[in-house]
PLY file of the C-alpha trace (Angstrom):
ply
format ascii 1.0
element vertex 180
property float x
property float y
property float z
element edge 179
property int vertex1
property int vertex2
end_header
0.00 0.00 0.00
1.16 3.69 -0.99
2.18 5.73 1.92
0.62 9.18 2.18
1.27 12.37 0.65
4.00 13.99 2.28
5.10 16.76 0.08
2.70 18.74 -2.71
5.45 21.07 -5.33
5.24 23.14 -7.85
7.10 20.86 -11.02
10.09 22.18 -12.50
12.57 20.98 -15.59
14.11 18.63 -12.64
11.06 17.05 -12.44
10.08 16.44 -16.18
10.80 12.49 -15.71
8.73 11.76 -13.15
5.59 14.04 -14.46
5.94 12.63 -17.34
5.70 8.97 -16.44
2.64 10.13 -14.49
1.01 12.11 -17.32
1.45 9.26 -19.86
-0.54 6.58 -17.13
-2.88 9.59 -17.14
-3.69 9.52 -21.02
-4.06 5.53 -20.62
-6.50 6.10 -17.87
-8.62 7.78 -20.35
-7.72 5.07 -23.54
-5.21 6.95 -25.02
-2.07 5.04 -26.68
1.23 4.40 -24.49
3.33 7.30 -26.08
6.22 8.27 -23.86
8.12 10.23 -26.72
4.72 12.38 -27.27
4.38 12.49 -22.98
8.11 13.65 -22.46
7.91 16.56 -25.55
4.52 17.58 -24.11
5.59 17.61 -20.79
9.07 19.27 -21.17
7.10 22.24 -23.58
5.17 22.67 -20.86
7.71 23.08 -18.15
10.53 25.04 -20.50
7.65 27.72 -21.59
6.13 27.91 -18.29
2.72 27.74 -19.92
1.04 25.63 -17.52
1.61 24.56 -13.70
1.95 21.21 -12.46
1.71 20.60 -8.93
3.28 16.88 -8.06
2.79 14.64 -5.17
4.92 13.14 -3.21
4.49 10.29 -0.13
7.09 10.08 2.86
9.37 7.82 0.34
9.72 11.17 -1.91
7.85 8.88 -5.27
5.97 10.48 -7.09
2.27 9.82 -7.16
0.13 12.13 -8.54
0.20 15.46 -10.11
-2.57 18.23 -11.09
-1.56 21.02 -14.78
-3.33 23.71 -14.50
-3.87 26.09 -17.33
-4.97 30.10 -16.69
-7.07 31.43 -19.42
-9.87 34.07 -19.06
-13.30 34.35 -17.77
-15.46 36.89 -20.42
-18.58 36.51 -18.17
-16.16 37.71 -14.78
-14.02 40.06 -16.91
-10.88 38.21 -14.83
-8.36 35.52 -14.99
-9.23 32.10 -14.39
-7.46 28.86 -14.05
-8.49 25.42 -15.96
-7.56 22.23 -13.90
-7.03 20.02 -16.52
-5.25 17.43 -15.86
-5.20 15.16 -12.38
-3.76 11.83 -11.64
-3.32 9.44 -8.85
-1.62 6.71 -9.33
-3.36 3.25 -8.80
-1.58 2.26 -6.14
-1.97 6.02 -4.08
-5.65 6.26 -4.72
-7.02 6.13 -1.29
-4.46 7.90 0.42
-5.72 11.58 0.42
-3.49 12.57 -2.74
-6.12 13.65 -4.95
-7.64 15.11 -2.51
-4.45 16.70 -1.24
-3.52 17.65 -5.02
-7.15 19.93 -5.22
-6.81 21.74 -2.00
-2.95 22.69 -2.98
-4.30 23.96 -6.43
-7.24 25.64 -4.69
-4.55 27.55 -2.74
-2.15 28.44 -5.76
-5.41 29.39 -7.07
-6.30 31.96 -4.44
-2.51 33.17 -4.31
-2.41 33.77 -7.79
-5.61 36.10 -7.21
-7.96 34.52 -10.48
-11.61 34.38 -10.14
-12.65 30.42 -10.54
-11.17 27.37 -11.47
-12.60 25.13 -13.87
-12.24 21.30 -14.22
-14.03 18.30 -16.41
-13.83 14.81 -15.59
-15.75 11.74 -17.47
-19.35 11.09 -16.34
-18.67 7.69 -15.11
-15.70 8.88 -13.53
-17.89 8.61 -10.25
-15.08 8.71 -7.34
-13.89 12.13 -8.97
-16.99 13.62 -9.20
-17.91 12.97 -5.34
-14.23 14.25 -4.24
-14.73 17.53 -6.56
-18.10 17.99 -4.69
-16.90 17.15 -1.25
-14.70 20.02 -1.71
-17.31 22.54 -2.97
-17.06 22.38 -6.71
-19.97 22.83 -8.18
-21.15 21.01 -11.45
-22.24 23.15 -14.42
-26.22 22.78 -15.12
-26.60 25.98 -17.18
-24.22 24.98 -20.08
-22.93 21.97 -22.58
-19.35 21.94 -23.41
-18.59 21.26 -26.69
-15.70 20.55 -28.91
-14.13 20.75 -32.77
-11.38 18.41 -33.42
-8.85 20.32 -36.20
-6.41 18.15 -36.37
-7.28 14.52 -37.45
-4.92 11.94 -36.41
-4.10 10.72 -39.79
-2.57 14.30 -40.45
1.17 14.90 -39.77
2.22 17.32 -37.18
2.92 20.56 -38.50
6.71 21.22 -38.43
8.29 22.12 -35.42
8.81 26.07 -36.92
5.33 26.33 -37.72
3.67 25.41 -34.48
6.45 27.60 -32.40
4.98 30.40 -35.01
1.10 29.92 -34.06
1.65 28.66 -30.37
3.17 32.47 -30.30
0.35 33.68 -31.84
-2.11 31.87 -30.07
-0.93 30.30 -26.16
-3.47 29.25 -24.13
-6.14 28.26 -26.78
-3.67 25.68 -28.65
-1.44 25.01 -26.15
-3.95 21.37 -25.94
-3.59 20.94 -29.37
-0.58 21.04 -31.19
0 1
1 2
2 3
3 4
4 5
5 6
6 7
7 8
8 9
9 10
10 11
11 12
12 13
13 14
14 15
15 16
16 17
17 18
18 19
19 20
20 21
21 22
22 23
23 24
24 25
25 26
26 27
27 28
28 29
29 30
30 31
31 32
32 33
33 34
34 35
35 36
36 37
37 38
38 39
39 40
40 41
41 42
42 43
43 44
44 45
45 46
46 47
47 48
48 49
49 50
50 51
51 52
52 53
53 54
54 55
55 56
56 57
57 58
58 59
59 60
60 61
61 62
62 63
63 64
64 65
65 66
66 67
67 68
68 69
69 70
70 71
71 72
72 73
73 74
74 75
75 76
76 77
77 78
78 79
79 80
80 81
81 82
82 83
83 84
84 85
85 86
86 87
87 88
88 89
89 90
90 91
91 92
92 93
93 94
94 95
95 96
96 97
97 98
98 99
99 100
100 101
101 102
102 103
103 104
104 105
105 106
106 107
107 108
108 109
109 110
110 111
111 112
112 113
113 114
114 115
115 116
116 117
117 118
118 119
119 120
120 121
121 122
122 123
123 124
124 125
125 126
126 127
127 128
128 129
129 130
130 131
131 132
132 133
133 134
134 135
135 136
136 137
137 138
138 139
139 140
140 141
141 142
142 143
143 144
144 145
145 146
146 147
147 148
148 149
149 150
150 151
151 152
152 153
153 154
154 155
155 156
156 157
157 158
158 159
159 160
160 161
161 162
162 163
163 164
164 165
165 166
166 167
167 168
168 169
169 170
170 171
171 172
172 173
173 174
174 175
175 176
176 177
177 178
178 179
């Protein structure tokens, strides 16, 4: 059994390994293919151009078992900075222990430190044991509006070239950071 979270961090460069290794179980949890070379250049992008945060758990044997990225974007509606919890992972063997649980309330305070209005999260429907920790610790789920989405790149497609995504990702952060 996993001992419990000891240490919650904000991930740097030094920590790329072990975040990704996390983040890549994460896309299996929800049926995506075993891709460590796509994990590590997501990951590392993430962490060189500071575009995200990623909070990592640790337990009392400093391993890494979970970790929350969190994206900030902007509320039209609140006329103020928000933050989009996107990702958050707990490995199998650390579910249990308080690490999710631990993983929200530290992003709830970098939240409130950073001074945005809301955070936002989405989870699968059936993804039951999520959805009763998110509302254990307040969050409330959306009954006013659908989200919806428009795949623009089909997998069949190549990546663009390196050059051209560094020229729209400077164009265009936050809304196709996700994407390319």
């Amino acid at each position: 059994m996993a001992k419990n979270v000891n240490t919650i961090s904000v991930a740097t460069i030094n920590d790329a390994h072990e975040v990704v290794l996390l983040f890549n179980a994460y896309r299996m949890f929800y049926a995506q293919a075993d891709g460590l070379p796509l994990a590590t250049e997501f990951i590392r992008h993430r962490l060189q151009q500071n575009d995200s945060t990623i909070l990592l758990a640790r337990n009392e044997a400093q391993q890494a078992v979970g970790f929350c990225q969190m994206y900030p974007t902007f509320c039209s509606f609140a006329a103020a900075p928000i933050l989009v919890l996107y990702d958050l992972f707990v490995t199998p063997a650390a579910r249990g222990t308080g690490a999710g649980r631990a993983l929200l309330l530290a992003a709830h305070d970098y939240a409130k430190t950073a001074g945005v209005a809301r955070m936002d999260l989405s989870t699968a429907k059936n993804n039951l044991p999520a959805q009763a920790l998110y509302e254990s610790l307040g969050w409330q789920k959306d009954t006013h509006f659908f989200f919806y989405f428009l795949a623009l790149r089909a997998k069949q497609y190549p990546r663009l070239p390196r050059r051209a995504r560094r020229k729209i990702y400077t164009l265009y952060p936050l809304a196709l950071s996700a994407c390319l």
